[in-house]
mmJSON file of the N, C-alpha and C atoms, coordinates in Angstrom:
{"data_MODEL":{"atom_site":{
"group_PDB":["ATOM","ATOM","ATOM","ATOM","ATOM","ATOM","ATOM","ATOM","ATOM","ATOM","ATOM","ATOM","ATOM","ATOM","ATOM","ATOM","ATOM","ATOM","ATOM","ATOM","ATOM","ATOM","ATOM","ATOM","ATOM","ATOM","ATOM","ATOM","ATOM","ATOM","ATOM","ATOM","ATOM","ATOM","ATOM","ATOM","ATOM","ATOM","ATOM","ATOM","ATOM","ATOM","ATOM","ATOM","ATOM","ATOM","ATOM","ATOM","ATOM","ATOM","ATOM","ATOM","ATOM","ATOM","ATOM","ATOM","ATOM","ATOM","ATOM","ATOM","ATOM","ATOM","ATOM","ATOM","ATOM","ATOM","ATOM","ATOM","ATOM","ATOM","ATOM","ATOM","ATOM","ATOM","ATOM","ATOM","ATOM","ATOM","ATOM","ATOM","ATOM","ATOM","ATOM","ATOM","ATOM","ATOM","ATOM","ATOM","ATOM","ATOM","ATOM","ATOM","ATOM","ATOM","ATOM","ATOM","ATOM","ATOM","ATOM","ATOM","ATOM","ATOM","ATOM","ATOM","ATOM","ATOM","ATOM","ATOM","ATOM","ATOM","ATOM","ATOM","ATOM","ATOM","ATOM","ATOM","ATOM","ATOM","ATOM","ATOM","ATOM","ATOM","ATOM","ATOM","ATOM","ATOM","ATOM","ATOM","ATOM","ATOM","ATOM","ATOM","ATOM","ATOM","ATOM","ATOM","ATOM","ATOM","ATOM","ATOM","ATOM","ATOM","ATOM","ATOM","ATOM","ATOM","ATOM","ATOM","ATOM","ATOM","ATOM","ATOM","ATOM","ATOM","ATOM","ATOM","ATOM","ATOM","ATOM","ATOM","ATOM","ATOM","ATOM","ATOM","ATOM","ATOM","ATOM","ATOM","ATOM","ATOM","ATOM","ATOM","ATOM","ATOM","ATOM","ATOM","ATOM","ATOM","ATOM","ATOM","ATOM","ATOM","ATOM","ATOM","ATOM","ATOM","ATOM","ATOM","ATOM","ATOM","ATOM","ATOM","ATOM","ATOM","ATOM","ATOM","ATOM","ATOM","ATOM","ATOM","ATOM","ATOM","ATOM","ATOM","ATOM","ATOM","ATOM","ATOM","ATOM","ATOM"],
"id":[1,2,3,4,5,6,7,8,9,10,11,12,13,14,15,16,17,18,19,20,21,22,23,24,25,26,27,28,29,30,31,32,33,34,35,36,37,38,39,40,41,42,43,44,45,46,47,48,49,50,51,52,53,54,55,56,57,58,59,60,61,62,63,64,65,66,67,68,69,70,71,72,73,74,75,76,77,78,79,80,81,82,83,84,85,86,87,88,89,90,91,92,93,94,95,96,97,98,99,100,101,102,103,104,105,106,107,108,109,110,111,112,113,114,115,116,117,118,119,120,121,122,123,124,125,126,127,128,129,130,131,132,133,134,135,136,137,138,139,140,141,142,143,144,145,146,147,148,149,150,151,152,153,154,155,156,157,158,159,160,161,162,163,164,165,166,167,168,169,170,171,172,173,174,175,176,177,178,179,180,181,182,183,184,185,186,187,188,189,190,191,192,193,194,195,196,197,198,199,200,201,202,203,204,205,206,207,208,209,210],
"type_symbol":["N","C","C","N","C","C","N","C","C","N","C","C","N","C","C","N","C","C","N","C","C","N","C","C","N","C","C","N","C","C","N","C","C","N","C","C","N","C","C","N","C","C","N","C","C","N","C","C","N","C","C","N","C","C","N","C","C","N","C","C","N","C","C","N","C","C","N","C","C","N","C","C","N","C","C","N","C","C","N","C","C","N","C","C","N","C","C","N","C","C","N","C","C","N","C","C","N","C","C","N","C","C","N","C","C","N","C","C","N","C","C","N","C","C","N","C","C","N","C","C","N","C","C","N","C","C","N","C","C","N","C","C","N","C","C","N","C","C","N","C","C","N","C","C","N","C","C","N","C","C","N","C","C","N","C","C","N","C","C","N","C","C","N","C","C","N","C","C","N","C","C","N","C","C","N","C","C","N","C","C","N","C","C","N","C","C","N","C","C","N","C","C","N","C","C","N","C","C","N","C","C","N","C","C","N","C","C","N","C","C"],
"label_atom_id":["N","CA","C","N","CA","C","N","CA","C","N","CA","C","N","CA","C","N","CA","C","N","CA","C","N","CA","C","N","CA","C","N","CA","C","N","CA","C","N","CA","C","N","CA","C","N","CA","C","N","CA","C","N","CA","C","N","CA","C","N","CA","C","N","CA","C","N","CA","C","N","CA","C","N","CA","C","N","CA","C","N","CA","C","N","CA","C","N","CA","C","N","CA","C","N","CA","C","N","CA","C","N","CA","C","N","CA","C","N","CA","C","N","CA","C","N","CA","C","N","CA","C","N","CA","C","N","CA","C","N","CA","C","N","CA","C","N","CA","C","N","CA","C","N","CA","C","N","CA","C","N","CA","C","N","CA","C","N","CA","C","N","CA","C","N","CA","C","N","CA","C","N","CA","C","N","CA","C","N","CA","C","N","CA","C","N","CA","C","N","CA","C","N","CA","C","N","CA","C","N","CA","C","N","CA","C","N","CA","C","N","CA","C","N","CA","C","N","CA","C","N","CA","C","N","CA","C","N","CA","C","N","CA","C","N","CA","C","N","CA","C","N","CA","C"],
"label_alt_id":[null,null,null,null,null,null,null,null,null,null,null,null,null,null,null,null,null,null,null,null,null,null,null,null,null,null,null,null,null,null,null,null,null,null,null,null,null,null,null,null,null,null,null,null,null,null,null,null,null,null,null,null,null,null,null,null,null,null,null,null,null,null,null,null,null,null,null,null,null,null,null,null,null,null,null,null,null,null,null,null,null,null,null,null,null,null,null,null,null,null,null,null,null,null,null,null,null,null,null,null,null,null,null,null,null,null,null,null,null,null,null,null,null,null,null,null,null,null,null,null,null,null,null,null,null,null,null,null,null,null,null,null,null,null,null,null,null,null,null,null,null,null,null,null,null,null,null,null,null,null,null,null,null,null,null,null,null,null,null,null,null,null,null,null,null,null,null,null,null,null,null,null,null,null,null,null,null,null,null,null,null,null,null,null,null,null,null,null,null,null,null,null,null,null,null,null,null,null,null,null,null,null,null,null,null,null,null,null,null,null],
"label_comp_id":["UNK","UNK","UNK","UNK","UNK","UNK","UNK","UNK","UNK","UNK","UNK","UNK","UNK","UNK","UNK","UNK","UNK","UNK","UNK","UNK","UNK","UNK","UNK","UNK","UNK","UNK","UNK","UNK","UNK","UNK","UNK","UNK","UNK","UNK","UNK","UNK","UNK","UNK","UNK","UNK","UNK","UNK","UNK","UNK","UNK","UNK","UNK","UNK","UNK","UNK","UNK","UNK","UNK","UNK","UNK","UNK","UNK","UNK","UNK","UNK","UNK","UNK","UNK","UNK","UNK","UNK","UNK","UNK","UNK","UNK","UNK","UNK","UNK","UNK","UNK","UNK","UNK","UNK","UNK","UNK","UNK","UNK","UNK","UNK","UNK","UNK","UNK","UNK","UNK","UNK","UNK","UNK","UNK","UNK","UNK","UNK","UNK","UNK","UNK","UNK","UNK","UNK","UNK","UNK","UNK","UNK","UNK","UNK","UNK","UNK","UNK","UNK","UNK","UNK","UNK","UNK","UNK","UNK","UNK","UNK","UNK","UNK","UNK","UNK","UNK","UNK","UNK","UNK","UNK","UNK","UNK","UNK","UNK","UNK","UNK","UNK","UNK","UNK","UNK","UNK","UNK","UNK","UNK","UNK","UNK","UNK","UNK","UNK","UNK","UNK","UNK","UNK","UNK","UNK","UNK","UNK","UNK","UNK","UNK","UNK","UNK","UNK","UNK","UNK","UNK","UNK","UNK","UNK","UNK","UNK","UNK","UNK","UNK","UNK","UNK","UNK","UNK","UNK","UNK","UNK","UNK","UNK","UNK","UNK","UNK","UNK","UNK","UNK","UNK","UNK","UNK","UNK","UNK","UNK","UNK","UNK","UNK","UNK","UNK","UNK","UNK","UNK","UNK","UNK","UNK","UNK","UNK","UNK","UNK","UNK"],
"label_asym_id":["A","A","A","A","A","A","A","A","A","A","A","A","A","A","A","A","A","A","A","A","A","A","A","A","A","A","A","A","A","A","A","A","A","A","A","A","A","A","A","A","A","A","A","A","A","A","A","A","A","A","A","A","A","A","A","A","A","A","A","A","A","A","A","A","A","A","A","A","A","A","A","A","A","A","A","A","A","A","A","A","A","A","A","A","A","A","A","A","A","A","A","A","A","A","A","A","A","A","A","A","A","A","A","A","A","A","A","A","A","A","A","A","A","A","A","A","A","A","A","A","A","A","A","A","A","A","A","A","A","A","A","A","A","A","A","A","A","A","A","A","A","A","A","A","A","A","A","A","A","A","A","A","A","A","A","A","A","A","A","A","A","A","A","A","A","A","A","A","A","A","A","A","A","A","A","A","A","A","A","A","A","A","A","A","A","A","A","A","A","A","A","A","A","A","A","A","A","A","A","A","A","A","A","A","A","A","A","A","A","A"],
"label_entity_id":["1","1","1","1","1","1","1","1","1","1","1","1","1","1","1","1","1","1","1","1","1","1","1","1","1","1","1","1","1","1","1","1","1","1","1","1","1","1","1","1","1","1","1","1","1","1","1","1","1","1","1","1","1","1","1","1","1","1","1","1","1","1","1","1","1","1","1","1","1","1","1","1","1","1","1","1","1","1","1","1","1","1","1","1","1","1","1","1","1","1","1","1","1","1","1","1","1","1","1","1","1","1","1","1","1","1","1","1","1","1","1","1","1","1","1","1","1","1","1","1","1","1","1","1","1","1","1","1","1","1","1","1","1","1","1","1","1","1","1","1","1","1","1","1","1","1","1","1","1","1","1","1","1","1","1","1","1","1","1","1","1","1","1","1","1","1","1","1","1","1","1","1","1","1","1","1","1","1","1","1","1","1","1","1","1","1","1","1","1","1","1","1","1","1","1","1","1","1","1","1","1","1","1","1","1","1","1","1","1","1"],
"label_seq_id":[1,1,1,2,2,2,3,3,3,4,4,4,5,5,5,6,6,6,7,7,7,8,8,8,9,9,9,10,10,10,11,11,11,12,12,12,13,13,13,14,14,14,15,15,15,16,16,16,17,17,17,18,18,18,19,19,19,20,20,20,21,21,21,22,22,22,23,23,23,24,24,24,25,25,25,26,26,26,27,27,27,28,28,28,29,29,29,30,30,30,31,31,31,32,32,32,33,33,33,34,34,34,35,35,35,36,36,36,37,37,37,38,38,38,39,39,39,40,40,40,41,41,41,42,42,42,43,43,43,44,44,44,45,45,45,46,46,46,47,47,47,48,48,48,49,49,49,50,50,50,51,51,51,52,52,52,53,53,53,54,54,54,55,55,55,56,56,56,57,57,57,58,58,58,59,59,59,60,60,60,61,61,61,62,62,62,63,63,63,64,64,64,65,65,65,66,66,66,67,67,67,68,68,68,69,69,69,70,70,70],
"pdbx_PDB_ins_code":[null,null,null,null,null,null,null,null,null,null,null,null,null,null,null,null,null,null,null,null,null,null,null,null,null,null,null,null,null,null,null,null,null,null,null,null,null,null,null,null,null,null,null,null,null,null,null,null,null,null,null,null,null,null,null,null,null,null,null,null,null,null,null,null,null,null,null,null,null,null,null,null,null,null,null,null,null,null,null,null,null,null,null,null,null,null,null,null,null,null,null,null,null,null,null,null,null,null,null,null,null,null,null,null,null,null,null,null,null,null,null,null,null,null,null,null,null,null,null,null,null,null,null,null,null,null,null,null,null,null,null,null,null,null,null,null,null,null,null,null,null,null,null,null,null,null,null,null,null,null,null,null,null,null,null,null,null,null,null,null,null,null,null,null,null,null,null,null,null,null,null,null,null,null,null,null,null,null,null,null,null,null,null,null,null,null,null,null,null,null,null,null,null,null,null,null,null,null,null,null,null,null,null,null,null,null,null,null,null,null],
"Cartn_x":[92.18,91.69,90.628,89.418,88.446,89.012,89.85,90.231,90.666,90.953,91.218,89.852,88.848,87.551,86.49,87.077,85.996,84.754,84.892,83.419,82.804,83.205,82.439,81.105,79.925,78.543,77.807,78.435,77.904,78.711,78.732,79.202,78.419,79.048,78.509,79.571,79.407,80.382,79.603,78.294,77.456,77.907,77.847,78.204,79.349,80.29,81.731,82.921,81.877,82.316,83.999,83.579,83.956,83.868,85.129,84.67,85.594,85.722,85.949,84.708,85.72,84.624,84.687,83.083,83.251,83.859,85.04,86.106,85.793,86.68,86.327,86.804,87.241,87.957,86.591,85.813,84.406,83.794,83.938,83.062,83.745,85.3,85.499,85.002,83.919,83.413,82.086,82.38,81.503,80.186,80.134,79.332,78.233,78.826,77.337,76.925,75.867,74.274,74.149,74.53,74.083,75.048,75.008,76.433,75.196,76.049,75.922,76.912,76.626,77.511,77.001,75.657,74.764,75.571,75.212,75.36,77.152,77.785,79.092,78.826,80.578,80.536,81.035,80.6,81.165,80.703,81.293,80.587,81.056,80.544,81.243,79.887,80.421,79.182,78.873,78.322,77.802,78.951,79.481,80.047,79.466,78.919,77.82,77.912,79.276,79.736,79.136,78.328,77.861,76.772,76.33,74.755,75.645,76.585,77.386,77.799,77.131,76.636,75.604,75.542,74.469,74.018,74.641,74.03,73.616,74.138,73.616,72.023,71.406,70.073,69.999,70.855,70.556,71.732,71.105,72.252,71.938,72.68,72.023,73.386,72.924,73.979,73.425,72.368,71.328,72.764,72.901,73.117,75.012,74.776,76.172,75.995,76.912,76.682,76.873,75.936,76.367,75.64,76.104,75.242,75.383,73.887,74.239,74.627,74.735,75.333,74.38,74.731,73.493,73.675],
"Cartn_y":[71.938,72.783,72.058,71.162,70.722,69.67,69.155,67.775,68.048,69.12,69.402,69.813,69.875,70.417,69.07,67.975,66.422,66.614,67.753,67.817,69.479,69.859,70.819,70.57,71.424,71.36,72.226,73.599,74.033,75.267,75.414,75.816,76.878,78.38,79.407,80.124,79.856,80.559,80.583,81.193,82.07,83.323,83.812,85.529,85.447,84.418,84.897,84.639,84.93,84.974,83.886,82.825,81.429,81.268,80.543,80.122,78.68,78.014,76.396,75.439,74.283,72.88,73.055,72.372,72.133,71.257,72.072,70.892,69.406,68.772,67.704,66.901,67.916,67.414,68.05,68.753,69.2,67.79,67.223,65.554,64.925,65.369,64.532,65.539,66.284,66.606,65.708,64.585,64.225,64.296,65.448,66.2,67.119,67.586,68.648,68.479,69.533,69.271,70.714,71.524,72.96,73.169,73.271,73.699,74.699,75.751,77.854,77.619,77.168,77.383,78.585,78.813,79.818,80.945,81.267,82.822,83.151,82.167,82.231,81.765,81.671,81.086,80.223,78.733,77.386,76.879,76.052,75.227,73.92,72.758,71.592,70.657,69.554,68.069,67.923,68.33,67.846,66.356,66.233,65.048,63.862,63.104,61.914,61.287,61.853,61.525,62.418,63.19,63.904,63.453,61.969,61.545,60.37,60.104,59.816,60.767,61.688,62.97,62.47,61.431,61.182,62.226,62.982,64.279,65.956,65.693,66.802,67.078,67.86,68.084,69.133,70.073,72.015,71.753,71.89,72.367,73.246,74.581,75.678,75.823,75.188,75.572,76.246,77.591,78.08,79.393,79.753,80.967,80.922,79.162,78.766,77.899,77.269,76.881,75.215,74.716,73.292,72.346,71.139,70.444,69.539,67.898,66.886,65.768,64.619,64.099,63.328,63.241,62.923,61.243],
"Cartn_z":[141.49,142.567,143.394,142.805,143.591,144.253,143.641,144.025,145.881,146.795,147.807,148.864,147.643,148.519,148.154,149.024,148.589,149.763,150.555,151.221,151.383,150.157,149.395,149.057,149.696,149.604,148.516,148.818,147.787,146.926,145.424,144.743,144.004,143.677,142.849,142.429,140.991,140.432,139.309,139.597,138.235,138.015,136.681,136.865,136.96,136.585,136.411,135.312,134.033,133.165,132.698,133.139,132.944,131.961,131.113,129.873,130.021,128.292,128.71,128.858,129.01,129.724,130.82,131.397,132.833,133.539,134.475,134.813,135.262,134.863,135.946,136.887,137.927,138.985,139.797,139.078,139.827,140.39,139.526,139.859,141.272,141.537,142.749,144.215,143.644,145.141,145.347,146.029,145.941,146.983,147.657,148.841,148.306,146.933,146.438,146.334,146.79,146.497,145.922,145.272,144.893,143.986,142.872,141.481,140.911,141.18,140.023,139.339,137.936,136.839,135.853,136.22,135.265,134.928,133.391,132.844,133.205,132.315,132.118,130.47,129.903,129.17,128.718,129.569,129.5,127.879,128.012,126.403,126.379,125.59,125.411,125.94,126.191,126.673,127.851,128.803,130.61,130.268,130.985,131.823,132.097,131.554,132.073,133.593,133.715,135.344,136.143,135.894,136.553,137.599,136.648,137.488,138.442,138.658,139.75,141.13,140.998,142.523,143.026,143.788,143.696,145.215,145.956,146.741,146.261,144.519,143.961,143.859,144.399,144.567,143.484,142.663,142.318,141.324,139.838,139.503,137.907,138.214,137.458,136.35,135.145,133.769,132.895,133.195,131.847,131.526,130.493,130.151,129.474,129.309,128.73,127.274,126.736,125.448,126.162,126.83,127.447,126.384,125.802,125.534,126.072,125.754,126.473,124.988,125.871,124.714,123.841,122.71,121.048,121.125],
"occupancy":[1.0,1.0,1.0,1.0,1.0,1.0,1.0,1.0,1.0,1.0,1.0,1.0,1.0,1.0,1.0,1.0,1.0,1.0,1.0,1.0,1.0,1.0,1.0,1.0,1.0,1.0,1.0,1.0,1.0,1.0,1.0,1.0,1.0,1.0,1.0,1.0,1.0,1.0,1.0,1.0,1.0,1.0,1.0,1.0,1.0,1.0,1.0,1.0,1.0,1.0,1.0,1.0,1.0,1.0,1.0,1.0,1.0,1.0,1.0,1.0,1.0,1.0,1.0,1.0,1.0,1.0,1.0,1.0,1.0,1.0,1.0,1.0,1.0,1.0,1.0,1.0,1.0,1.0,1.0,1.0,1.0,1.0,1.0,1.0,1.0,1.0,1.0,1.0,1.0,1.0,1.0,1.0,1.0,1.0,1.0,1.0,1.0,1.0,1.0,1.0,1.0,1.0,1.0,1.0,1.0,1.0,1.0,1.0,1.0,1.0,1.0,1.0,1.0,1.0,1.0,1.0,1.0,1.0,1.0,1.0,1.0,1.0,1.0,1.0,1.0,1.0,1.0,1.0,1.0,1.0,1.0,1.0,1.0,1.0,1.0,1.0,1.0,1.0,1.0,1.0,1.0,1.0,1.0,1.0,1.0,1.0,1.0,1.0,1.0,1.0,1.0,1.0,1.0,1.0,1.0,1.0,1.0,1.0,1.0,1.0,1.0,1.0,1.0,1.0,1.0,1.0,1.0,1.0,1.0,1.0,1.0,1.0,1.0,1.0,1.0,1.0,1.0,1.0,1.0,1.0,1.0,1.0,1.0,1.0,1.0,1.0,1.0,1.0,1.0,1.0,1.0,1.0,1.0,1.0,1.0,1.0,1.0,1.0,1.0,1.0,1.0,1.0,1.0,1.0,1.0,1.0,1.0,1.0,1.0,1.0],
"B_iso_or_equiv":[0.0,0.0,0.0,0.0,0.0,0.0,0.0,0.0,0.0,0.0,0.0,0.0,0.0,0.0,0.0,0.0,0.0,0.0,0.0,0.0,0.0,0.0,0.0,0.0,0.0,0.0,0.0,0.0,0.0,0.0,0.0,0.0,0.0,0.0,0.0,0.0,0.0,0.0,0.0,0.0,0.0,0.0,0.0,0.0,0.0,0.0,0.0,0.0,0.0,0.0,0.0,0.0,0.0,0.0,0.0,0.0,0.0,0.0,0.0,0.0,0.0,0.0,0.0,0.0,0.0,0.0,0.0,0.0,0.0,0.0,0.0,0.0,0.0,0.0,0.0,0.0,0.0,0.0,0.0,0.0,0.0,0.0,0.0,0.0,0.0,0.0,0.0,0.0,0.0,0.0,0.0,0.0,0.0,0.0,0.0,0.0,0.0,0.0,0.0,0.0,0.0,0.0,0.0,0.0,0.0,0.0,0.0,0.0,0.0,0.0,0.0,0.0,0.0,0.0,0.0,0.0,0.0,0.0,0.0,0.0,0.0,0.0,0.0,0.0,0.0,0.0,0.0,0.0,0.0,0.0,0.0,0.0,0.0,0.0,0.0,0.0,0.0,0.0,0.0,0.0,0.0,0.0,0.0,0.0,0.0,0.0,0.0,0.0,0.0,0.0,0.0,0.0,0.0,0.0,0.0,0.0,0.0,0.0,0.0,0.0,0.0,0.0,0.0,0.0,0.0,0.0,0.0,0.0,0.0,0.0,0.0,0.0,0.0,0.0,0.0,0.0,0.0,0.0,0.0,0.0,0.0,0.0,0.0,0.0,0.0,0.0,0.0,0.0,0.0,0.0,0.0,0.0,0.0,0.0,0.0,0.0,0.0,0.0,0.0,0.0,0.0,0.0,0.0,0.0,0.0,0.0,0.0,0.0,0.0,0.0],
"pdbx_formal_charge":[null,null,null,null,null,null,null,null,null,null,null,null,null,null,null,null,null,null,null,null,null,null,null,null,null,null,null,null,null,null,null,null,null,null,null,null,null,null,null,null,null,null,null,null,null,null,null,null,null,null,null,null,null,null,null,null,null,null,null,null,null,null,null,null,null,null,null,null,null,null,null,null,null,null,null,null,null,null,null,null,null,null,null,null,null,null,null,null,null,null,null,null,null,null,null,null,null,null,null,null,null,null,null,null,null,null,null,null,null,null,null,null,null,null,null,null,null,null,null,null,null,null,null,null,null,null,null,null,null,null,null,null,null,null,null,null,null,null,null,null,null,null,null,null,null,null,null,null,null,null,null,null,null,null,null,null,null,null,null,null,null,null,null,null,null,null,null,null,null,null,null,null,null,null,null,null,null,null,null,null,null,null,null,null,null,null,null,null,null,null,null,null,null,null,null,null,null,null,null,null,null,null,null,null,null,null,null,null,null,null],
"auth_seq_id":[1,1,1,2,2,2,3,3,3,4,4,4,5,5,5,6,6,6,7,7,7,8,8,8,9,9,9,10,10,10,11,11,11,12,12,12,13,13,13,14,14,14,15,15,15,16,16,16,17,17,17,18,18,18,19,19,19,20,20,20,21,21,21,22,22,22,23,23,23,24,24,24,25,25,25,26,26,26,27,27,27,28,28,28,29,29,29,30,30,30,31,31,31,32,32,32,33,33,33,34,34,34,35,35,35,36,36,36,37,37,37,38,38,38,39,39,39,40,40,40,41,41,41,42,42,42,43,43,43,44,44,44,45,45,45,46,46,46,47,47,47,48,48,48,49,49,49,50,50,50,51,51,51,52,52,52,53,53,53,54,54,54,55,55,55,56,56,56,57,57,57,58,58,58,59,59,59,60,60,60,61,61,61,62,62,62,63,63,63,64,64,64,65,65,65,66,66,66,67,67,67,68,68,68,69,69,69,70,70,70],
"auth_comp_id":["UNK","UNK","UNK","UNK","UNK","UNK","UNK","UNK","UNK","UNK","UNK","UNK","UNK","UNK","UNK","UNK","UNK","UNK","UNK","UNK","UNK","UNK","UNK","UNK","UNK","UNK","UNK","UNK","UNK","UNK","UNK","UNK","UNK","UNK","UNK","UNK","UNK","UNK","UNK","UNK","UNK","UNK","UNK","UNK","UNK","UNK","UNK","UNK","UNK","UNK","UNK","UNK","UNK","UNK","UNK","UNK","UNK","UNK","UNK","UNK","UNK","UNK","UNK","UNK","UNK","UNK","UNK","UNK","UNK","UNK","UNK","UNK","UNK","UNK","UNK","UNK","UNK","UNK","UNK","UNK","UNK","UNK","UNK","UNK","UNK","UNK","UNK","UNK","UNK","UNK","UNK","UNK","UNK","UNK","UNK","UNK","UNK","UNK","UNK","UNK","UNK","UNK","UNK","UNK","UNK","UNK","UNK","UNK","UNK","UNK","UNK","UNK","UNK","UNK","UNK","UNK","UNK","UNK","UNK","UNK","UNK","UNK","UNK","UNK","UNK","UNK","UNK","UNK","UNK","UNK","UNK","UNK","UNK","UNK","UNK","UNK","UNK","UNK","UNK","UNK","UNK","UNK","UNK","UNK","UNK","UNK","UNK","UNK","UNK","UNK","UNK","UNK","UNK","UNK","UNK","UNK","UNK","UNK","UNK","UNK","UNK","UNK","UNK","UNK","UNK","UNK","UNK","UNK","UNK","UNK","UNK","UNK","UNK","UNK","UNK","UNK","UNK","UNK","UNK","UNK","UNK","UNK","UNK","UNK","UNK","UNK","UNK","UNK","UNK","UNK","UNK","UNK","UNK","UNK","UNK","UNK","UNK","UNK","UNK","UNK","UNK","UNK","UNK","UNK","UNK","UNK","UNK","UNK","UNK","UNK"],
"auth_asym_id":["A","A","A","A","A","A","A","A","A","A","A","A","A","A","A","A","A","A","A","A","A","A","A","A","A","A","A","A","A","A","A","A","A","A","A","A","A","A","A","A","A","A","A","A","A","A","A","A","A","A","A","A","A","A","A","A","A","A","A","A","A","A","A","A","A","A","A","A","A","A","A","A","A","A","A","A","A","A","A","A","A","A","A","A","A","A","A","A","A","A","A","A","A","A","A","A","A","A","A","A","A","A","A","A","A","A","A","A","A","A","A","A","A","A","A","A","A","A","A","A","A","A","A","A","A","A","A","A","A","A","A","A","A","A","A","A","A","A","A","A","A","A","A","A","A","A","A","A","A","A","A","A","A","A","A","A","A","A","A","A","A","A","A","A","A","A","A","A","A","A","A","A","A","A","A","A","A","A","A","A","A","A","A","A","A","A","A","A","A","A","A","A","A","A","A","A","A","A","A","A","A","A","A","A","A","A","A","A","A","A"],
"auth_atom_id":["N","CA","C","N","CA","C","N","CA","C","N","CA","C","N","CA","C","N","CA","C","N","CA","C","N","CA","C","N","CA","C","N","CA","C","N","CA","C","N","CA","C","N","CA","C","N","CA","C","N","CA","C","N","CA","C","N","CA","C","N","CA","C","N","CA","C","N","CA","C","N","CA","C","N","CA","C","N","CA","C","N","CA","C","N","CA","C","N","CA","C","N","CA","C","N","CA","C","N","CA","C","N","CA","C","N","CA","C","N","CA","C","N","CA","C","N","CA","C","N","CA","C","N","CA","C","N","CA","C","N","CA","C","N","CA","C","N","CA","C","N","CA","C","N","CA","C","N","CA","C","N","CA","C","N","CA","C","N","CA","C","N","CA","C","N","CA","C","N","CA","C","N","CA","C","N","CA","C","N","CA","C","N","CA","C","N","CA","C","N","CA","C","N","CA","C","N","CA","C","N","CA","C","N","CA","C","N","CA","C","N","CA","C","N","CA","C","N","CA","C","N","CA","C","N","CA","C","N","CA","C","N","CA","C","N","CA","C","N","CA","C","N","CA","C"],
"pdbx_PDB_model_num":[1,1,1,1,1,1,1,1,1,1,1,1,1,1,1,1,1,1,1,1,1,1,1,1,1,1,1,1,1,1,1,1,1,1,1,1,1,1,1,1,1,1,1,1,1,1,1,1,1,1,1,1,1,1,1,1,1,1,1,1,1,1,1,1,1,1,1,1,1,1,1,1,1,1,1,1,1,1,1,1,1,1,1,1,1,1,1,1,1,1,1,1,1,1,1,1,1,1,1,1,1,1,1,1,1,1,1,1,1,1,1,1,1,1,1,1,1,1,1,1,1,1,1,1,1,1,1,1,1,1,1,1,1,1,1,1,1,1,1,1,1,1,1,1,1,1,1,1,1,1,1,1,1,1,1,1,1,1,1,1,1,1,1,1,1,1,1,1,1,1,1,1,1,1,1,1,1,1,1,1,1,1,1,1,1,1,1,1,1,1,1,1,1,1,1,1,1,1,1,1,1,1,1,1,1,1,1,1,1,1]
}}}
């Protein structure tokens, strides 16, 4: 699905009872600066590809089972 939105800025999809990993075709937007993942229920490892956004300024994962990696 993201893979069509590569100049997607900003993303909210808190509050919608999401569950799973966080995808990662999320990573080929590479335009965000704002990710609402909050208060779903994702779970699994943040993506280390993640710090490859490098226009992500915001990004809200509280209220899920996210961890980072050990």
């Amino acid at each position: 699905m993201f893979e069509r939105l590569p100049k997607l800025q900003s993303l909210n999809l808190g509050r919608n009872n999401l569950s799973g990993n966080i995808p990662m075709d999320l990573l080929k937007c590479k335009e965000l600066q704002f990710i609402n993942l909050g208060i779903n229920n994702l779970e699994g490892i943040l993506p280390k590809e993640i710090g490859n956004m490098t226009m992500l300024r915001i990004l809200y994962l509280d209220g899920n089972r996210i961890k980072g990696k050990k």
